[in-house]
mmCIF file of the C-alpha atoms, coordinates in Angstrom:
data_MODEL
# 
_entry.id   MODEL 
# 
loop_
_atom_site.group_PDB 
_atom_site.id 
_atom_site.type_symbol 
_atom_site.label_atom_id 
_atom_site.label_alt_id 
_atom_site.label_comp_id 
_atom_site.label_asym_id 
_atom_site.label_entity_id 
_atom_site.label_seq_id 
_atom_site.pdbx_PDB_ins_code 
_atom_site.Cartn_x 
_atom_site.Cartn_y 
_atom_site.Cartn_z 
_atom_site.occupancy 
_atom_site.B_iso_or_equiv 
_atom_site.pdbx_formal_charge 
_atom_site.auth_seq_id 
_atom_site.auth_comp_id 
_atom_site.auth_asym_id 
_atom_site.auth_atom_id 
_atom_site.pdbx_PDB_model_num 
ATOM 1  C CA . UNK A 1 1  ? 12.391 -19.335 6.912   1.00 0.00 ? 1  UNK A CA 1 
ATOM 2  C CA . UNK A 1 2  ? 12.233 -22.632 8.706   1.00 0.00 ? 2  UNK A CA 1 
ATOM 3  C CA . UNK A 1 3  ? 10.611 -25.764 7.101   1.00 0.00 ? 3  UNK A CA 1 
ATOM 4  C CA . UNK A 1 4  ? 8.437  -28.434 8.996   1.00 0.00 ? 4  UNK A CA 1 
ATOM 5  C CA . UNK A 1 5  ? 7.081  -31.863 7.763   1.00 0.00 ? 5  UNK A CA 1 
ATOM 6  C CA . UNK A 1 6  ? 3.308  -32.252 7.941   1.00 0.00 ? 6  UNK A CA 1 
ATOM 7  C CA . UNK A 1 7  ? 3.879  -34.574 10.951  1.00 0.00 ? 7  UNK A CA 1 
ATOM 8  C CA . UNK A 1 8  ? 5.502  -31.985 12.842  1.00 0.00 ? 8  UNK A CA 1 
ATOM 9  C CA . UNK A 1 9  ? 3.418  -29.153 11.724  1.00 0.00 ? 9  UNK A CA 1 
ATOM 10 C CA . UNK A 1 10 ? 0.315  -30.991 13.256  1.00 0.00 ? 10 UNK A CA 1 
ATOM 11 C CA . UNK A 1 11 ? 1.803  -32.246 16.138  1.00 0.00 ? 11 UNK A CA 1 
ATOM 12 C CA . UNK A 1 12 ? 3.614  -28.240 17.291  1.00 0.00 ? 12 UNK A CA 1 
ATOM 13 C CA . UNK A 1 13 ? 1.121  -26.267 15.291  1.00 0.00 ? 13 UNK A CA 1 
ATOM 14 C CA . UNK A 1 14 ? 0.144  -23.752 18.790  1.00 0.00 ? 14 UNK A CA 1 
ATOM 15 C CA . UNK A 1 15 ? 3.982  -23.614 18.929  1.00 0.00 ? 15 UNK A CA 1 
ATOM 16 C CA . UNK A 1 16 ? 4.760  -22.586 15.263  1.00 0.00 ? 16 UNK A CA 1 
ATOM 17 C CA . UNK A 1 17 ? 1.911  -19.885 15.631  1.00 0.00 ? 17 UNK A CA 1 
ATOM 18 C CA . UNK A 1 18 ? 2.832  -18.465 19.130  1.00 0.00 ? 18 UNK A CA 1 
ATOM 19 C CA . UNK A 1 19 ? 6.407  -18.623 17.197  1.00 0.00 ? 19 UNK A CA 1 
ATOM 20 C CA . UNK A 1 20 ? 4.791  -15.595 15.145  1.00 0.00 ? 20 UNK A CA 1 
ATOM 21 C CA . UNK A 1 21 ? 7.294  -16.716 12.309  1.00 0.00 ? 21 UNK A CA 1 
ATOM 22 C CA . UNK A 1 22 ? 6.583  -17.549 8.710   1.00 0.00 ? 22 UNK A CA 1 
ATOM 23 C CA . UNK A 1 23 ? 7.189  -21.206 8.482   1.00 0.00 ? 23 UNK A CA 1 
ATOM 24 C CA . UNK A 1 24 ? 6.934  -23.711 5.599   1.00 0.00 ? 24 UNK A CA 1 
ATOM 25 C CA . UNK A 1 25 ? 4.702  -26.833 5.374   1.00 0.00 ? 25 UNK A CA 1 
ATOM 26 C CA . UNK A 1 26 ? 6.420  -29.982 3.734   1.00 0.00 ? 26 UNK A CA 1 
ATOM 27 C CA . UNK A 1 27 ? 4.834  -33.231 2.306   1.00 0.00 ? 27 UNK A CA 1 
ATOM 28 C CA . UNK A 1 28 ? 7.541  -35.772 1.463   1.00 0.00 ? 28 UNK A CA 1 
ATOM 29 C CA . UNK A 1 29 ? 10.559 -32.649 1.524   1.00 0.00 ? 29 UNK A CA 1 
ATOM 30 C CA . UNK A 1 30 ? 8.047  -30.337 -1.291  1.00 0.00 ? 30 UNK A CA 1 
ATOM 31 C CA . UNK A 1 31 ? 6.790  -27.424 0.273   1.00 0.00 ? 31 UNK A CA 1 
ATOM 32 C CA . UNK A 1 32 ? 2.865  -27.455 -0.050  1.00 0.00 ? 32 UNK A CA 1 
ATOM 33 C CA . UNK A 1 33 ? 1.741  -24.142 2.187   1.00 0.00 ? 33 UNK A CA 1 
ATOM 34 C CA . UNK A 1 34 ? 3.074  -21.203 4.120   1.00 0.00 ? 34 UNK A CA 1 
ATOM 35 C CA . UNK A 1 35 ? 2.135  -20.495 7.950   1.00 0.00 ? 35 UNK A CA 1 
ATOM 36 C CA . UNK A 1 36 ? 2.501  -17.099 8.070   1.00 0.00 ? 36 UNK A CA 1 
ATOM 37 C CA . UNK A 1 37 ? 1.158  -14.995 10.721  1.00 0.00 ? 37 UNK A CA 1 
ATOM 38 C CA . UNK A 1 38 ? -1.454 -11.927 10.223  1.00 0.00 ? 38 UNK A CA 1 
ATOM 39 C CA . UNK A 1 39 ? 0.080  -8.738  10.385  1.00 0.00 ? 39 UNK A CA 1 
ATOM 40 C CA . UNK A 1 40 ? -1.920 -5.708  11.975  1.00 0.00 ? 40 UNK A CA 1 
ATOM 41 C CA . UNK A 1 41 ? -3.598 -3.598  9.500   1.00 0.00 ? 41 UNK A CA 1 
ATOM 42 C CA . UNK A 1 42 ? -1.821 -0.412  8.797   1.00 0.00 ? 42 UNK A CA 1 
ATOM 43 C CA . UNK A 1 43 ? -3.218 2.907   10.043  1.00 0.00 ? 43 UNK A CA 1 
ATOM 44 C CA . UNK A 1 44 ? -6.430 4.347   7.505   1.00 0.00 ? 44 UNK A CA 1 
ATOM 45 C CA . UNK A 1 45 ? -5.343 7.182   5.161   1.00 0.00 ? 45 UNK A CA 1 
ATOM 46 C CA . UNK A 1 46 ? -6.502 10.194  5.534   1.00 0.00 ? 46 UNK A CA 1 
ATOM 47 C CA . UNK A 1 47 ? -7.168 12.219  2.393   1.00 0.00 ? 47 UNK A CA 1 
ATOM 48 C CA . UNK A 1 48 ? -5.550 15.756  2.398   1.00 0.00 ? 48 UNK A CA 1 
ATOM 49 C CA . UNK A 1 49 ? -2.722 14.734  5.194   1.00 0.00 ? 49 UNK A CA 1 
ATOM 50 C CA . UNK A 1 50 ? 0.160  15.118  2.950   1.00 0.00 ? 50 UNK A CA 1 
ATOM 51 C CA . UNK A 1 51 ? -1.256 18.970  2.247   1.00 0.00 ? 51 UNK A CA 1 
ATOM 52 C CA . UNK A 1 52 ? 1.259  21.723  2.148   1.00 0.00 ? 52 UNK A CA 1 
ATOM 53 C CA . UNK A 1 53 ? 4.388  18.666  2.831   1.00 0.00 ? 53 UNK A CA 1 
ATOM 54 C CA . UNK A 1 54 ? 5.691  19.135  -0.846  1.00 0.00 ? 54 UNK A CA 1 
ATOM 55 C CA . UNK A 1 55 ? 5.540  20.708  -3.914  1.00 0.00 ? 55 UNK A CA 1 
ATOM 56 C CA . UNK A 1 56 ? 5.494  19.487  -7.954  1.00 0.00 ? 56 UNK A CA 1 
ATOM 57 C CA . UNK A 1 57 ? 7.933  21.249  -9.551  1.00 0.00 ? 57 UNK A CA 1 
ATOM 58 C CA . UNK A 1 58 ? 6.921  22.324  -13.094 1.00 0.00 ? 58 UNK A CA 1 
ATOM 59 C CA . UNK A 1 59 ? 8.733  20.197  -14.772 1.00 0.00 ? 59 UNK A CA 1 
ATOM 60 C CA . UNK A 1 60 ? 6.798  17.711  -13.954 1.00 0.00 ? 60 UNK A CA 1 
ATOM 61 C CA . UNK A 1 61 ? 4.365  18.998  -16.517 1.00 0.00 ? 61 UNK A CA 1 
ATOM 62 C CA . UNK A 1 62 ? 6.742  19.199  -19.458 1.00 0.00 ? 62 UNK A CA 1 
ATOM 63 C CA . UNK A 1 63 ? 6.595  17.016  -22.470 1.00 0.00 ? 63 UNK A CA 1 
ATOM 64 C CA . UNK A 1 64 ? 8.888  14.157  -21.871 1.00 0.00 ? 64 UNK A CA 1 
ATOM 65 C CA . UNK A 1 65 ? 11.805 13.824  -24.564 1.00 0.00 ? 65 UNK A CA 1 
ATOM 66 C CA . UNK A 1 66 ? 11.321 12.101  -27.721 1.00 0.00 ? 66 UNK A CA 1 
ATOM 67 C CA . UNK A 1 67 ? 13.726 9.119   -26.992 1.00 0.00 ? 67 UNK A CA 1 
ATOM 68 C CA . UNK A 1 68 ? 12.167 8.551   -23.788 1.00 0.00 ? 68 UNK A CA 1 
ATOM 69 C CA . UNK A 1 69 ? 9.143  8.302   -25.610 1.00 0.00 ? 69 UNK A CA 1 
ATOM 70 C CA . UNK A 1 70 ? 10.264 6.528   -28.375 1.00 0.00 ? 70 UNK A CA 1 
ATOM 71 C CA . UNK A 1 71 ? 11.852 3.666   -25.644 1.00 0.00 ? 71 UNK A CA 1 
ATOM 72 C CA . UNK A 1 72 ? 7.979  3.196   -25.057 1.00 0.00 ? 72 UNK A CA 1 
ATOM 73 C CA . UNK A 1 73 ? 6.799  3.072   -28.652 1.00 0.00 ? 73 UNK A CA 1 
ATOM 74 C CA . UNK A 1 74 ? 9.876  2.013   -30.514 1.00 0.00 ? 74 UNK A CA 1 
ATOM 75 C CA . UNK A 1 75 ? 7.516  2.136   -34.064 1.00 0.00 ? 75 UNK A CA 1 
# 
């Protein structure tokens, strides 16, 4: 991840964006904000795609064993 100074960020900032890289504002060497470019949004879910893909096995259902358990609740 590449860092800029303030100056520098001002002076390239159509650069750094046409870059299309995540780059790192500095004040005085501190980092102070992120330019990070907008990814495109992912494709909508569709409910019900996933039908008929897989199966839960029946165990799934079981109890789960007491020391499992019991790492949750040790009391």
């Amino acid at each position: 991840m590449r860092q800029v100074n303030i100056h520098e960020a001002k002076t390239h900032l159509s650069k750094l964006i046409a870059d299309g890289k995540e780059v790192v504002i500095a004040r005085y060497g501190e980092p102070v904000a992120r330019l990070v470019p907008i990814r495109p949004p992912a494709d909508k879910r569709v409910p019900g795609s996933a039908r008929g893909k897989f199966t839960v096995p029946p165990e799934f259902f079981e109890p789960l064993p007491t020391e499992l358990l019991n790492a949750f609740d040790p009391e």
